[in-house]
ZAZA-692311 format. One record per residue (C-alpha): residue number from 1; residue in three letters; x, z, y. Coordinates in steps of 0.1 Angstrom, whole numbers, plus 2048, in hexadecimal, padded with zeros to 3 digits. Last residue first. Layout:
BEGIN
REC   num   residu     x     z     y
REC   NUM      Ala     X     Z     Y
...
This chain:
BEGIN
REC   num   residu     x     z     y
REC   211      Unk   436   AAD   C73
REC   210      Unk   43F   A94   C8D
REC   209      Unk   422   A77   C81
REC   208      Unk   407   A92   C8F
REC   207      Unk   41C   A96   CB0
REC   206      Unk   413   A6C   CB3
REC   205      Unk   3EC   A71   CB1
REC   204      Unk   3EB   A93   CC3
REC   203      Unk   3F6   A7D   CE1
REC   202      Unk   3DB   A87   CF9
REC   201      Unk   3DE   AAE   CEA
REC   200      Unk   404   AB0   CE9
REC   199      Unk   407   AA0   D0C
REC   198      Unk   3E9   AB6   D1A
REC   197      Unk   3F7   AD7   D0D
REC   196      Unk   415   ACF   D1B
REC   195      Unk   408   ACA   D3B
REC   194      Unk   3F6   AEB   D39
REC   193      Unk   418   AFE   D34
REC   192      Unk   429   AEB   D54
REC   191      Unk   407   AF1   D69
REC   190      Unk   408   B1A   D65
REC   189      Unk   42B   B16   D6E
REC   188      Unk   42B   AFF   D8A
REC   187      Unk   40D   B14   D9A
REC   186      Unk   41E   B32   D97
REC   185      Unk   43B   B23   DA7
REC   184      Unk   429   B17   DC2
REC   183      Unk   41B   B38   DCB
REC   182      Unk   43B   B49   DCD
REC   181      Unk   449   B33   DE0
REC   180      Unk   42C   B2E   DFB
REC   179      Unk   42A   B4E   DFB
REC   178      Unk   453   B57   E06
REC   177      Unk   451   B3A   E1F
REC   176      Unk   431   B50   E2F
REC   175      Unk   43E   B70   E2B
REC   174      Unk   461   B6A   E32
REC   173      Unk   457   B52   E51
REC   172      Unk   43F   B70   E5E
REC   171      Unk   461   B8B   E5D
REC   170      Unk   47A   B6C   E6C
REC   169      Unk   45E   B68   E8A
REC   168      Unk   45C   B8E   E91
REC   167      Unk   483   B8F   E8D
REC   166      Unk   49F   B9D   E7A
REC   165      Unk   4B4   B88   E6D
REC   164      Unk   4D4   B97   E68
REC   163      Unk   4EB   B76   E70
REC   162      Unk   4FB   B72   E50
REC   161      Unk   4E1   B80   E3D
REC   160      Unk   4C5   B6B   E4B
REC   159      Unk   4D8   B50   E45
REC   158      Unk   4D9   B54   E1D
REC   157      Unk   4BB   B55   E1F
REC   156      Unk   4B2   B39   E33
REC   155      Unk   4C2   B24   E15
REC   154      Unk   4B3   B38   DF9
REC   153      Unk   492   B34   E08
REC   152      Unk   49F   B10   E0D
REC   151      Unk   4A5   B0E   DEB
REC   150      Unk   486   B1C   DDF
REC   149      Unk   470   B05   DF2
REC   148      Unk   47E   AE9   DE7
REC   147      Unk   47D   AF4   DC4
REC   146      Unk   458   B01   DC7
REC   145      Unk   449   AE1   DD7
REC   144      Unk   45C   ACB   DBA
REC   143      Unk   450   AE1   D9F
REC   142      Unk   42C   ADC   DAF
REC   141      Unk   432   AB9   DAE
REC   140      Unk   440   AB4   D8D
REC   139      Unk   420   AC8   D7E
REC   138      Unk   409   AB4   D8E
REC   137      Unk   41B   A99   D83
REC   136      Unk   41B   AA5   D61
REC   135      Unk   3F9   AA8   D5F
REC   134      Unk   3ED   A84   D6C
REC   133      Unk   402   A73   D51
REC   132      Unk   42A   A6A   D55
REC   131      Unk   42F   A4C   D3B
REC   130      Unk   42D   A4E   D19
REC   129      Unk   43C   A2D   D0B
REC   128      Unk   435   A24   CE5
REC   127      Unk   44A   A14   CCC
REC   126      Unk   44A   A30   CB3
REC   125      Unk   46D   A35   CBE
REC   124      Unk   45F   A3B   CE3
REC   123      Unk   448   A50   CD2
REC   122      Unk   467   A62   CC6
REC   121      Unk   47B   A60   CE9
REC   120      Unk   45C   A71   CFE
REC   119      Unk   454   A8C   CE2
REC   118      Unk   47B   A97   CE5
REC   117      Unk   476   A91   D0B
REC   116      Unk   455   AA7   D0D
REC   115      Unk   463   AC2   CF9
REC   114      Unk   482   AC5   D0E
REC   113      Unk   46D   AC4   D2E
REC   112      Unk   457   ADD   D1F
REC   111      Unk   475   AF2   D17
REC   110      Unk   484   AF4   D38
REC   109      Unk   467   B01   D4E
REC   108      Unk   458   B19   D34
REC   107      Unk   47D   B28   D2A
REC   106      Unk   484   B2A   D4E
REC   105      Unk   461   B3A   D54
REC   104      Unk   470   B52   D37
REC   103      Unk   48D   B5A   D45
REC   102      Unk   47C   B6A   D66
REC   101      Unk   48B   B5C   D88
REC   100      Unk   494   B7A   D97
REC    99      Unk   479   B91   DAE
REC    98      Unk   459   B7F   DAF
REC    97      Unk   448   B86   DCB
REC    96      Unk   466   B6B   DDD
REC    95      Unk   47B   B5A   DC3
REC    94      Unk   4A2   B67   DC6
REC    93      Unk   492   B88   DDB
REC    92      Unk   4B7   B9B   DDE
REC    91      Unk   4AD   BC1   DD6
REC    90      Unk   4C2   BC4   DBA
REC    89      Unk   4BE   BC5   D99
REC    88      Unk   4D0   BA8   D90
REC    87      Unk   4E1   B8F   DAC
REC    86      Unk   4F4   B78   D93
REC    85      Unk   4D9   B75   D7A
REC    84      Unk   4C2   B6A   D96
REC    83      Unk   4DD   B52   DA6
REC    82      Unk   4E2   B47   D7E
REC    81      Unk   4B9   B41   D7F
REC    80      Unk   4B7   B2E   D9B
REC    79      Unk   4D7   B19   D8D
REC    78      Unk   4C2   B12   D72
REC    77      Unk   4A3   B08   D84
REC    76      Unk   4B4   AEF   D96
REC    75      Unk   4C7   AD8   D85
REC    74      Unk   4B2   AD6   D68
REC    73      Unk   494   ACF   D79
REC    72      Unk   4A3   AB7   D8C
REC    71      Unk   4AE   AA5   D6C
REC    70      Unk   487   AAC   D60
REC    69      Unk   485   A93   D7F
REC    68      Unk   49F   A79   D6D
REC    67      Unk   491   A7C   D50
REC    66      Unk   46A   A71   D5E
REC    65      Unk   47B   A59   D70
REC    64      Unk   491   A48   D51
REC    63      Unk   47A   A43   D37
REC    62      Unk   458   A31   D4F
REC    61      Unk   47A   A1E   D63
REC    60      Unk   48B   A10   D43
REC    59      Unk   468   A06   D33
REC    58      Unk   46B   9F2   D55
REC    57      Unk   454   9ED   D71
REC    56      Unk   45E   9D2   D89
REC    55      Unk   43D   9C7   D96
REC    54      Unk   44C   9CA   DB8
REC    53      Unk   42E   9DC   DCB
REC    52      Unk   42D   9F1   DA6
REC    51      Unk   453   9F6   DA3
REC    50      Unk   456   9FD   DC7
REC    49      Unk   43C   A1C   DC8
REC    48      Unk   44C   A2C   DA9
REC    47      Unk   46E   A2B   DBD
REC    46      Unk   45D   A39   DDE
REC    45      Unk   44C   A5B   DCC
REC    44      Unk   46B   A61   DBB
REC    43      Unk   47E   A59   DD6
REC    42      Unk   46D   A74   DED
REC    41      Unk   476   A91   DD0
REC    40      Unk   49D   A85   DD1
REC    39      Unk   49E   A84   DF5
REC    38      Unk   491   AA5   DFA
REC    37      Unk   4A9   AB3   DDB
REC    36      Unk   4C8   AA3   DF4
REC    35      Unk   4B6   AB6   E11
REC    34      Unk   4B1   ADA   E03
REC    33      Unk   4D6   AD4   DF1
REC    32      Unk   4E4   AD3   E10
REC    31      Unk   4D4   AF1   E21
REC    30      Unk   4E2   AFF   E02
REC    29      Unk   504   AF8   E06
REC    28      Unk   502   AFF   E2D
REC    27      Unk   4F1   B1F   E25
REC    26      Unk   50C   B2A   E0C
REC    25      Unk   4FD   B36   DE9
REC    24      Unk   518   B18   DD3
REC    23      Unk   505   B1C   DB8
REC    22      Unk   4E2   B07   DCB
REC    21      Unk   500   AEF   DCE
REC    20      Unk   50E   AED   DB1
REC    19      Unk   4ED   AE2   DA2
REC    18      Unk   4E2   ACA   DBD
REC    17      Unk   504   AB8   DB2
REC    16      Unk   4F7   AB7   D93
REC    15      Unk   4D5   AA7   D98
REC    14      Unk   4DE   A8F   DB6
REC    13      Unk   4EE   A76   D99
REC    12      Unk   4D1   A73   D81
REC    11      Unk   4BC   A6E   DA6
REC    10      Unk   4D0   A52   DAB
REC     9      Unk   4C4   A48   D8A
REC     8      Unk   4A0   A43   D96
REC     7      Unk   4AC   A30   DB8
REC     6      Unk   4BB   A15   DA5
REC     5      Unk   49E   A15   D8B
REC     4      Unk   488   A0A   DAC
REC     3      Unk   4A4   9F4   DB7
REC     2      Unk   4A8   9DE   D9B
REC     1      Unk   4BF   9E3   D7C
């Protein structure tokens, strides 16, 4: 254990208590979770950096990160989705534009990091390491963009409700926050299906020995 794969599974840990606290729909709770999924997006960026200056990159480390971000994943679109479930038809904007979070982006989201892990562990088995290419980082970062985002939308929110919001400034922020939301999670959708289009296709060699 050094301190690059130290900062990756502190990540493992942030995940679920991110979880219960995008649930928990206080401000304070979520302004929380804004700043502990903050952290967690900025170490990923610095443990990767360390292992290179260091020269201490692991097989550990290439497995671990990319699981420990689709951790992240985990632990917050699936609460994003049981605060849409919980709201229903009404006129609470979860996601800005788009309503609730729709099932199937969570189905889109989720189950290309499930595929990606299964394919991850067999080639693994296979003796080969696939680290994080090009695509899925794009991905990962307009994921990350989108979940911040979202949770301080949620965050201010939940504030603006409390206090009755009601201002010139608050109407622009809504618009502009609420865009930038929307936009990124289009983005992060659109990339997440691509990117596994580009695993299956650059590794079409291993997913040939699966069937």
């Amino acid at each position: 254990m050094n301190l690059p794969n130290g900062i990756t599974v502190a990540r493992f840990v942030a995940a679920p208590v991110i979880f219960a606290l995008i649930l928990s729909g206080g401000f304070g709770q979520l302004l929380l979770a804004f700043v502990l999924f903050l952290g967690a997006a900025i170490s990923d960026i610095w443990d990767g950096y360390l292992a290179r200056r260091r020269g201490q990159i692991t097989d550990f480390g290439k497995l671990a990160d990319p699981i420990a971000d689709k951790l992240l994943v985990l632990g917050t679109f699936i609460p994003f989705y049981i605060v849409s479930l919980s709201v229903g038809t009404s006129s609470v904007r979860v996601v800005p534009y788009w309503g609730i979070l729709p099932l199937w982006v969570l189905i889109v989201v989720l189950g290309r990091e499930f595929l990606v892990t299964l394919f991850r562990g067999f080639a693994k088995r296979q003796g080969v390491v696939i680290p994080a290419g090009k695509e899925g980082k794009y991905k990962a970062l307009f994921q990350n963009l989108f979940i911040g985002g979202e949770i301080f939308w949620l965050a201010l929110r939940a504030r603006a409700l409390e206090r009755g919001w009601d201002s010139p400034f608050w109407s622009f922020w809504e618009v502009f926050h609420g865009s930038f939301v929307a936009i990124t999670l289009t983005v992060a959708v659109l990339l997440t299906a691509y990117s596994l289009v580009a695993y299956v296709w650059k590794y079409r060699a291993l997913v040939a020995r699966m069937s």
